[in-house]
PAKEKOL-78557 format. One record per residue (C-alpha): x, y, z; residue number from 1; chain. Coordinates in Angstrom, 2 decimals. Example, Ala and Ser with C-alpha at 12.3 -4.5 7.8 and 13.67 -1.06 7.14 Angstrom:
<lumbas>
+---------+---------+---------+-----+---+
|      c1 |      c2 |      c3 |   k | c |
+---------+---------+---------+-----+---+
|   12.30 |   -4.50 |    7.80 |   1 | A |
|   13.67 |   -1.06 |    7.14 |   2 | A |
+---------+---------+---------+-----+---+
</lumbas>
This chain:
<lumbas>
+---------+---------+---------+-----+---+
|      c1 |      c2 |      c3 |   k | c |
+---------+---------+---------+-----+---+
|   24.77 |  -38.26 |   15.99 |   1 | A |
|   22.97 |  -35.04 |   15.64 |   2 | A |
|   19.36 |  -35.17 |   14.65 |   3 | A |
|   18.38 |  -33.23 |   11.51 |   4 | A |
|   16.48 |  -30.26 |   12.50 |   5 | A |
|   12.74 |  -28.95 |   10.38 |   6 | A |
|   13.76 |  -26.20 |    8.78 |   7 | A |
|    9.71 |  -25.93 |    8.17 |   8 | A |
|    6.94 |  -26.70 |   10.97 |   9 | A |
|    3.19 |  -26.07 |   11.54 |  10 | A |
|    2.28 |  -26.63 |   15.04 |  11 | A |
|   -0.63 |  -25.05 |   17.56 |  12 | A |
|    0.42 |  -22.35 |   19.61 |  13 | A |
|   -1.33 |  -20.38 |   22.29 |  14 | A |
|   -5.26 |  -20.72 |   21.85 |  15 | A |
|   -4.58 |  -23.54 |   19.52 |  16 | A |
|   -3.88 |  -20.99 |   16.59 |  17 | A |
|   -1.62 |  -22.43 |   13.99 |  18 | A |
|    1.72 |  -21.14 |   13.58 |  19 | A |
|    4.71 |  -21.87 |   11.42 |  20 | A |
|    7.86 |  -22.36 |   12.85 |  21 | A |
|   11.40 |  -21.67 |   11.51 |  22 | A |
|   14.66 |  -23.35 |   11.91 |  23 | A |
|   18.05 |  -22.37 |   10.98 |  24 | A |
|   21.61 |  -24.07 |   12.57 |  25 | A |
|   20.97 |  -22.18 |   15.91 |  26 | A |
|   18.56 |  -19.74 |   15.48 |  27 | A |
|   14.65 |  -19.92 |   14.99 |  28 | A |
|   10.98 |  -17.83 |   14.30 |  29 | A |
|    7.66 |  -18.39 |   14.87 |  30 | A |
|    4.93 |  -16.88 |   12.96 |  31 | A |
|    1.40 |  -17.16 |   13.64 |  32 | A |
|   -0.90 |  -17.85 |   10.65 |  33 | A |
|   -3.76 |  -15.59 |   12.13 |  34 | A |
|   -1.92 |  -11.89 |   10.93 |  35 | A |
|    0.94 |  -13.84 |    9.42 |  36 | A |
|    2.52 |  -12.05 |   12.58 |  37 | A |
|    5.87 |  -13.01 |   13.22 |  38 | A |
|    6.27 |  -13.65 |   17.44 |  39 | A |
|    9.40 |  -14.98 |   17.93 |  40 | A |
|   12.95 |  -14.96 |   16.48 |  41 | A |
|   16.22 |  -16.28 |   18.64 |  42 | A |
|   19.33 |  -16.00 |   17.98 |  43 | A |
|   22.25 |  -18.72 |   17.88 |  44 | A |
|   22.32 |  -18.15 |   21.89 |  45 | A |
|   18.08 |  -19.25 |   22.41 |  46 | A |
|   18.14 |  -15.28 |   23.32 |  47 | A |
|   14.82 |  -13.39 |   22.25 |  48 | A |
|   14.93 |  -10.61 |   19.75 |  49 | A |
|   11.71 |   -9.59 |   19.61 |  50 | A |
|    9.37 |   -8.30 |   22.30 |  51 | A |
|    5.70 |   -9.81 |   23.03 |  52 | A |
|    3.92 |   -8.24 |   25.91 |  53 | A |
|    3.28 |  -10.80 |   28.77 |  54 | A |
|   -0.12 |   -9.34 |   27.99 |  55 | A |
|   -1.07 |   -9.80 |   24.46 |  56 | A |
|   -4.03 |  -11.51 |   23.85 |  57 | A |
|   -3.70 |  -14.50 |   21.02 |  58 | A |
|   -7.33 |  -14.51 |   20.18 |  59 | A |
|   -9.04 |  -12.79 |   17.05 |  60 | A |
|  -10.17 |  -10.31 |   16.78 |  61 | A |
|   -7.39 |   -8.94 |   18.86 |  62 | A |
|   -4.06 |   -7.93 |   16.71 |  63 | A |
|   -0.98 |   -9.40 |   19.05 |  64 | A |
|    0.84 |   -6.77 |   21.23 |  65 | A |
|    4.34 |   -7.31 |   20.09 |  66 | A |
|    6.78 |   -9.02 |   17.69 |  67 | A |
|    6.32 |   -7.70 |   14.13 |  68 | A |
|    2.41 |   -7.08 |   13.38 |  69 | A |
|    1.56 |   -6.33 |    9.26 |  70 | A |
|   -0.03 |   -2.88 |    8.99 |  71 | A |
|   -1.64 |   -3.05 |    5.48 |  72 | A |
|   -3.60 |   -1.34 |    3.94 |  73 | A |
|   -3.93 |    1.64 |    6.51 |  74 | A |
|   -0.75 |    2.64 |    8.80 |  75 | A |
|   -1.91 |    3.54 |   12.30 |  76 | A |
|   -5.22 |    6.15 |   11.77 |  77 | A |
|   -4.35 |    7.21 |    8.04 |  78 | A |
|   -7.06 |    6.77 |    6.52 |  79 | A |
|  -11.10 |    5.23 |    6.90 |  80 | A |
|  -10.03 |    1.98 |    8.27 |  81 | A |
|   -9.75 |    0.87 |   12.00 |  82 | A |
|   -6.19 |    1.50 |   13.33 |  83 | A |
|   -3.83 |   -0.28 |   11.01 |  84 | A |
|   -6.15 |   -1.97 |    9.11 |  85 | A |
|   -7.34 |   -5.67 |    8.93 |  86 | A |
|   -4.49 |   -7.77 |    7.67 |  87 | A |
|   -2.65 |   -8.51 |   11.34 |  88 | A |
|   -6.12 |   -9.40 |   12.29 |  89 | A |
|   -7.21 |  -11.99 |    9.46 |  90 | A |
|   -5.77 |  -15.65 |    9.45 |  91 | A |
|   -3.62 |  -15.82 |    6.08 |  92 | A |
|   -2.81 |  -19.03 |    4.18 |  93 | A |
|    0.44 |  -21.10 |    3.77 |  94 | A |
|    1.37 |  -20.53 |   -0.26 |  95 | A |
|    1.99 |  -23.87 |   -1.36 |  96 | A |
|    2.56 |  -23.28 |   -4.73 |  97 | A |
|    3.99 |  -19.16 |   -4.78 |  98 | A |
|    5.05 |  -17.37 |   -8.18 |  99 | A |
|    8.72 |  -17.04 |   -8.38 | 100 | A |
|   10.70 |  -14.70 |   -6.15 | 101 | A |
|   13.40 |  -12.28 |   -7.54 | 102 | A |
|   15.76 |  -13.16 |   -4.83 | 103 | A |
|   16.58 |  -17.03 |   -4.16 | 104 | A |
|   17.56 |  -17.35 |   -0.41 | 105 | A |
|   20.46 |  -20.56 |    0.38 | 106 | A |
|   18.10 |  -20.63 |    3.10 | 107 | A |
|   16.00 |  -23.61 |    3.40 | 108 | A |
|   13.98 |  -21.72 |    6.01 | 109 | A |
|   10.78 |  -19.84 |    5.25 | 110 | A |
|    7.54 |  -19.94 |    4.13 | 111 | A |
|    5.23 |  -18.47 |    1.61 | 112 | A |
|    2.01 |  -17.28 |    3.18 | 113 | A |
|   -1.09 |  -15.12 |    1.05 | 114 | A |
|   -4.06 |  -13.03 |    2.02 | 115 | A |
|   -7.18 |  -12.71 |   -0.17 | 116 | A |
|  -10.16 |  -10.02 |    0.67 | 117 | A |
|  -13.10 |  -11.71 |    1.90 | 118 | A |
|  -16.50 |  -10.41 |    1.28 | 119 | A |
|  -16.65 |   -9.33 |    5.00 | 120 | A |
|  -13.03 |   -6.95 |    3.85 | 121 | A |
|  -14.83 |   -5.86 |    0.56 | 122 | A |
|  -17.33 |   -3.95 |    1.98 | 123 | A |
|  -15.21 |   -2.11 |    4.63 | 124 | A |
|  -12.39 |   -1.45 |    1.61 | 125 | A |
|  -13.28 |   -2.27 |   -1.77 | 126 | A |
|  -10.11 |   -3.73 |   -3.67 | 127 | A |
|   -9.67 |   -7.23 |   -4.49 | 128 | A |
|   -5.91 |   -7.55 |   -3.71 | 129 | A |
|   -3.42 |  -10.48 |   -3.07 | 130 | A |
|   -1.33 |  -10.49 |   -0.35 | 131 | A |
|    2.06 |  -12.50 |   -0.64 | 132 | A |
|    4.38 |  -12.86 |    2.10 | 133 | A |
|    7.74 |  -14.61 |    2.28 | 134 | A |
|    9.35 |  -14.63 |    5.96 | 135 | A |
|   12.82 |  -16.81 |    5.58 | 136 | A |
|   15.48 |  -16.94 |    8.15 | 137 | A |
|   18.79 |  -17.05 |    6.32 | 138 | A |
|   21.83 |  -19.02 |    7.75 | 139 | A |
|   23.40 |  -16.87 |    9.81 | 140 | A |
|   19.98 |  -16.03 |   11.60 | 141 | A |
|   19.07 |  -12.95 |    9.84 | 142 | A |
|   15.21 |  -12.49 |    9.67 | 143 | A |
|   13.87 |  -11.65 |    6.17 | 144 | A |
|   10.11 |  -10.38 |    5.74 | 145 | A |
|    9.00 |   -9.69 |    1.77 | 146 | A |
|    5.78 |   -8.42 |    0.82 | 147 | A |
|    4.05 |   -8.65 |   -2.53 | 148 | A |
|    0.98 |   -6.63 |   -3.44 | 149 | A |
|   -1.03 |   -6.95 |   -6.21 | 150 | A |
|   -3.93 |   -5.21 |   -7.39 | 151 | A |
|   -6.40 |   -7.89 |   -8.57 | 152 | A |
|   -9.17 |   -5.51 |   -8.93 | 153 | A |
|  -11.25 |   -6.65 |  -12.74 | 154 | A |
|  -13.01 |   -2.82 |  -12.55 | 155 | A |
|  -10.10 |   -1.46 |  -13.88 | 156 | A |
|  -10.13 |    0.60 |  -10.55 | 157 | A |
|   -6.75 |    1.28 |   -8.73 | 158 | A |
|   -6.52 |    1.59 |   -5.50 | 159 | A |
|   -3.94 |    3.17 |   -2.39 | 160 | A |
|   -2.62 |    1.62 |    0.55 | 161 | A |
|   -0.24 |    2.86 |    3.07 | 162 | A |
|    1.96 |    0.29 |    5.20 | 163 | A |
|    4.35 |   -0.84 |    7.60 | 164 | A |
|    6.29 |   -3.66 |    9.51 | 165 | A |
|    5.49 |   -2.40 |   13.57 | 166 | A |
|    8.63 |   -4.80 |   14.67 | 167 | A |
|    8.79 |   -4.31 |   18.00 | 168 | A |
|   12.84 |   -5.00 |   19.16 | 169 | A |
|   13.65 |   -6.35 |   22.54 | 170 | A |
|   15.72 |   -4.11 |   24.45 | 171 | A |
|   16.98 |   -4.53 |   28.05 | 172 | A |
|   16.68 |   -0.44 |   29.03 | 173 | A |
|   14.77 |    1.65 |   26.47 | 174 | A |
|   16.72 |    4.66 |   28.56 | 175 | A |
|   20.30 |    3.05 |   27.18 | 176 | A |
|   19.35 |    2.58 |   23.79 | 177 | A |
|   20.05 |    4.51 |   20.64 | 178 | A |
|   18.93 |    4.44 |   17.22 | 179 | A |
|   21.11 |    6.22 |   14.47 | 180 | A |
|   20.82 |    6.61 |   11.03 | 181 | A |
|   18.08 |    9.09 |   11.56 | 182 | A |
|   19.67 |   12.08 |   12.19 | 183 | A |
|   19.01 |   15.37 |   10.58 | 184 | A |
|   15.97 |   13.82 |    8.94 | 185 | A |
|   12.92 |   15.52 |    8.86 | 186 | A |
|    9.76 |   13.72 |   11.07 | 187 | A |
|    5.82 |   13.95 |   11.52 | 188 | A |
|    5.48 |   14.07 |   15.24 | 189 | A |
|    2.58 |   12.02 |   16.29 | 190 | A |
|    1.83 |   13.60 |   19.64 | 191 | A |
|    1.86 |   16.77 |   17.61 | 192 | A |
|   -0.70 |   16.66 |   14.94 | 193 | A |
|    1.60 |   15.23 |   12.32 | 194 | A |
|    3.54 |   18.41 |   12.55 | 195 | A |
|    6.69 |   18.53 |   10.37 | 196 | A |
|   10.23 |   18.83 |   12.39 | 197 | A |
|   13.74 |   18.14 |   12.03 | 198 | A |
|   15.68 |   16.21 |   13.93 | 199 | A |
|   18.28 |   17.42 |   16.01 | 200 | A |
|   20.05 |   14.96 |   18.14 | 201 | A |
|   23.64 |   13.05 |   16.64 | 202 | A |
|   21.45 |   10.01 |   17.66 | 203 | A |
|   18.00 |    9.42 |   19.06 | 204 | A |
|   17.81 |    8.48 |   22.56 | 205 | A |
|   14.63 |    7.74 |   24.75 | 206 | A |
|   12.80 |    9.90 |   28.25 | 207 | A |
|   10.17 |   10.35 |   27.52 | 208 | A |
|    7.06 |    9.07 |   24.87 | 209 | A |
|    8.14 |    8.99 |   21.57 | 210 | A |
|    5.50 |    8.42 |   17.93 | 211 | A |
|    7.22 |    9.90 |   14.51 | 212 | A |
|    7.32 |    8.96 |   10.81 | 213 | A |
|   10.69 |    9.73 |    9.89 | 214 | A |
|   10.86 |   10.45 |    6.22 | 215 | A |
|   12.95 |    9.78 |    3.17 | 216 | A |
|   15.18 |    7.38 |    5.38 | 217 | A |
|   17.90 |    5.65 |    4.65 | 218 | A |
|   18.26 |    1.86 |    3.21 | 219 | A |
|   19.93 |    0.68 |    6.84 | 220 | A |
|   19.17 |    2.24 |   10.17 | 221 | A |
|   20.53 |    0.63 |   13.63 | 222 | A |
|   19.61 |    0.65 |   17.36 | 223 | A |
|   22.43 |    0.10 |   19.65 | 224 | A |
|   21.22 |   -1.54 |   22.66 | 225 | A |
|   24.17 |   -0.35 |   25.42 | 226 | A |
|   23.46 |   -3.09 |   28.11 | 227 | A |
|   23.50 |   -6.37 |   25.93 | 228 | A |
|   26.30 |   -4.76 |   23.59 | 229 | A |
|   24.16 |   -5.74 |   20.82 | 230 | A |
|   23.01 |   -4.06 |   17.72 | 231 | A |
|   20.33 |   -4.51 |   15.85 | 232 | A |
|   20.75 |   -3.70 |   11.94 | 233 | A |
|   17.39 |   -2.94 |    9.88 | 234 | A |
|   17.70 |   -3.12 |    5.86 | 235 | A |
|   14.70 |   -2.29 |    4.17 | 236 | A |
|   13.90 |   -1.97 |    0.33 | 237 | A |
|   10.82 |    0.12 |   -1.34 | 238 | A |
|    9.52 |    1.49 |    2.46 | 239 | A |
|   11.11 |    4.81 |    2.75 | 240 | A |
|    9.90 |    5.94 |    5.91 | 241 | A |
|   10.82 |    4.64 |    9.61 | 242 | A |
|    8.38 |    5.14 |   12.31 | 243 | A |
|    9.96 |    4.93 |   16.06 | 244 | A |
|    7.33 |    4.39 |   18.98 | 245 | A |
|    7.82 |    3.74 |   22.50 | 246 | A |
|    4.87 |    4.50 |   24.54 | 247 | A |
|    6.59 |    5.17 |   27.70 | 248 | A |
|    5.01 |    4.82 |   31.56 | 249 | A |
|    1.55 |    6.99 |   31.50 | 250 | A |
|    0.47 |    5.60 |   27.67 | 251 | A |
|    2.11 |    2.13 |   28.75 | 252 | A |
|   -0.63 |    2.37 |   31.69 | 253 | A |
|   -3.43 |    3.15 |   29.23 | 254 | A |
|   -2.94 |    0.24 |   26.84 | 255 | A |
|   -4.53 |   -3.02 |   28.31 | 256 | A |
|   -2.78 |   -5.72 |   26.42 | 257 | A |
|    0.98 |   -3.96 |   27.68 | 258 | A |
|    2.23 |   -4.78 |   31.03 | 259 | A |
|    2.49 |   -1.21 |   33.09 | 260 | A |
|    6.59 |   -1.73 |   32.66 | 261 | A |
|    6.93 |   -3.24 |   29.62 | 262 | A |
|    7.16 |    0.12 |   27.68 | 263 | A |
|   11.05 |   -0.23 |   28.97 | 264 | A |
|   12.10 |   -3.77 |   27.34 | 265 | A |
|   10.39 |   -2.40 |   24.09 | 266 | A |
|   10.83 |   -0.56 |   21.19 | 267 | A |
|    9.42 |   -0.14 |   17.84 | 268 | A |
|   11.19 |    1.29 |   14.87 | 269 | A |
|    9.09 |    0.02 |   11.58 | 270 | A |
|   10.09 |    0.23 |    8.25 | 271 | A |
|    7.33 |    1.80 |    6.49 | 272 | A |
|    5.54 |    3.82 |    3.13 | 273 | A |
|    3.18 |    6.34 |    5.10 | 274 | A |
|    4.04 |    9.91 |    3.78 | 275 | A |
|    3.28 |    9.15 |    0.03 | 276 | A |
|    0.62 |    6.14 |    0.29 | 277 | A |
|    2.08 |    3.38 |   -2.53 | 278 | A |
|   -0.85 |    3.56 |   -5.19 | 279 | A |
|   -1.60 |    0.48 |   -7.69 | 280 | A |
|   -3.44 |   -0.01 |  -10.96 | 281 | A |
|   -5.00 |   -3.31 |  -12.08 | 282 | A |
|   -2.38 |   -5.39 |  -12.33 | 283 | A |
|    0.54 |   -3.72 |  -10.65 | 284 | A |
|    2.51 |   -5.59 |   -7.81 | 285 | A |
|    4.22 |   -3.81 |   -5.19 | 286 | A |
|    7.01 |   -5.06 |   -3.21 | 287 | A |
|    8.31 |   -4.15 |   -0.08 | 288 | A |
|   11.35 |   -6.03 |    2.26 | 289 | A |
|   12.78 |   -5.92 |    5.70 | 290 | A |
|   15.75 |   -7.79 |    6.89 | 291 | A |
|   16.98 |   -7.73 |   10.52 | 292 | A |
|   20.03 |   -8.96 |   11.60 | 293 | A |
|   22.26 |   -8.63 |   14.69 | 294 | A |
|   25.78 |   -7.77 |   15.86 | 295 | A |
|   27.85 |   -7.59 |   18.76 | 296 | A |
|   28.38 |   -4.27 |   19.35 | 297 | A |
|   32.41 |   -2.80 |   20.89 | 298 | A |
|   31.99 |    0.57 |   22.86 | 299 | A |
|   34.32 |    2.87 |   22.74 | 300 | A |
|   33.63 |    6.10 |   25.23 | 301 | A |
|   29.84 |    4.74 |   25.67 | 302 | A |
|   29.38 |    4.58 |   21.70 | 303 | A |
|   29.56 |    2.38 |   19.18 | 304 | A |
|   31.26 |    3.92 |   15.76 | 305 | A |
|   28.23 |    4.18 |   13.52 | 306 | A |
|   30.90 |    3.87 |   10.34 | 307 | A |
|   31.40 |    0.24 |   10.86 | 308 | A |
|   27.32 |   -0.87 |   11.69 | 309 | A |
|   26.03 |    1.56 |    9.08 | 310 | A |
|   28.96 |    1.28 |    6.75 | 311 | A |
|   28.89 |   -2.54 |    6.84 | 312 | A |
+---------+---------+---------+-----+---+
</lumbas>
């Protein structure tokens, strides 16, 4: 007889942190309440999706290197704020009680988590805000991350954030991956001043250090992962920008919490709002959602037909 499994669990993780874990037939997630930062999610196979850093530190006020960090309400150096802001380094709260969400999962796996502004937050950005935060893993072990903003300011003030899920994917060779769905898009290139390009390639493939904000991208984007004939598909709603990062071997060297190696199991490509921050008056709710999913992936001549993953 097969023992009913949790859907829902809190239990301590590293450092004695809480975390929240998911359970679906054969797949799973873990999300750590300090930065509601999701660290794990397996597939049907106990394989690992996501990439954590053998390095990352799991104590505030260190964000976690890896899995999918929440960069609210400042993307990367875009603004005042320390780099990507403070919400992947506060500890958020499981929503008992949430207001009702426009999409009803089957899914018996997720949970509701919220971040308030402390006093400490209100001086160093002055909005009262709430933060909502569903993270469910659906039934066939797709991972589904929905945020809720809502300006809460009584001032009558509105106010501007810009944001971002920084998933980082698990690859086994960031030299035999590709990500399409990005071609012929125009980019800010990082390592360039933010300078405007377009993009060239039929695909995006990886030699050498890569940090741009792809813009006005579309709903579904893919990254074909050539040694473990998987693909991973990204579907994202109300975040119109993508940013893909890999820091490769010299910046890899630079960053303390990130193995000297580990640049090559990783990559990030984040659904995002950074080119035109998402402004909010009293009142106002935003709403942003990512859902990752994978699938096997057939080559044919060393490529997978980008009809059927982005068609699908």
């Amino acid at each position: 007889m097969s023992i009913e499994k949790v859907p829902v669990e809190v239990v301590k993780g590293i450092n004695g942190l809480d975390k929240v874990v998911l359970r679906e037939i054969r797949s799973s997630a873990e999300i750590y309440l300090y930065g509601a930062h999701v660290t794990s999610w397996k597939n049907d196979y106990g394989e690992e999706l996501l990439f954590v850093s053998n390095k990352a530190i799991f104590k505030p006020p260190k964000a976690i290197r890896g899995g999918i960090p929440i960069c609210f309400p400042q993307f990367s150096s875009h603004g005042s704020l320390d780099q990507h802001g403070f919400a992947r380094n506060r500890v958020w709260s499981v929503d008992s009680d949430p207001p009702p969400f426009p999409t009803s999962s089957a899914s018996k796996a997720f949970v509701d988590l919220i971040l308030k502004p402390s006093e400490d937050d209100l001086k160093i950005w002055p909005h009262s805000f709430e933060f909502r935060l569903r993270i469910t893993l659906g039934p066939g072990g797709d991972l589904m991350l929905t945020s809720r903003i809502r300006n809460t300011n009584t001032d009558g003030k509105q106010f501007t954030f810009t944001f971002a899920y920084h998933t980082y994917f698990s690859v086994s060779d960031i030299s035999e991956v590709r990500v399409e769905g990005l071609e012929t898009l125009d980019y800010l290139d990082n390592l360039q001043n933010k300078e405007r390009f377009t993009e060239q390639g039929d695909a995006i493939t990886f030699e050498s250090e890569v940090d741009k904000i792809y813009l006005s991208t579309p709903t579904k984007i893919a990254i074909l992962d050539h040694e473990k004939k998987r693909t991973y598909v990204i579907r994202k709603d109300g975040l119109p920008d993508a940013v893909v990062w890999n820091p490769w071997d010299k910046r890899a060297k630079a960053i303390v919490d990130l193995g000297d190696d580990e640049y090559k199991h990783m990559l990030c490509v984040e659904a995002a709002a950074v080119e035109k921050p998402i402004t909010l008056k009293p009142g106002e709710e935003w709403r942003g959602r990512q859902e990752i999913s994978t699938v096997a992936s057939s080559y044919c001549s060393g490529q997978l037909d980008p009809r059927k993953v982005l068609g699908s």
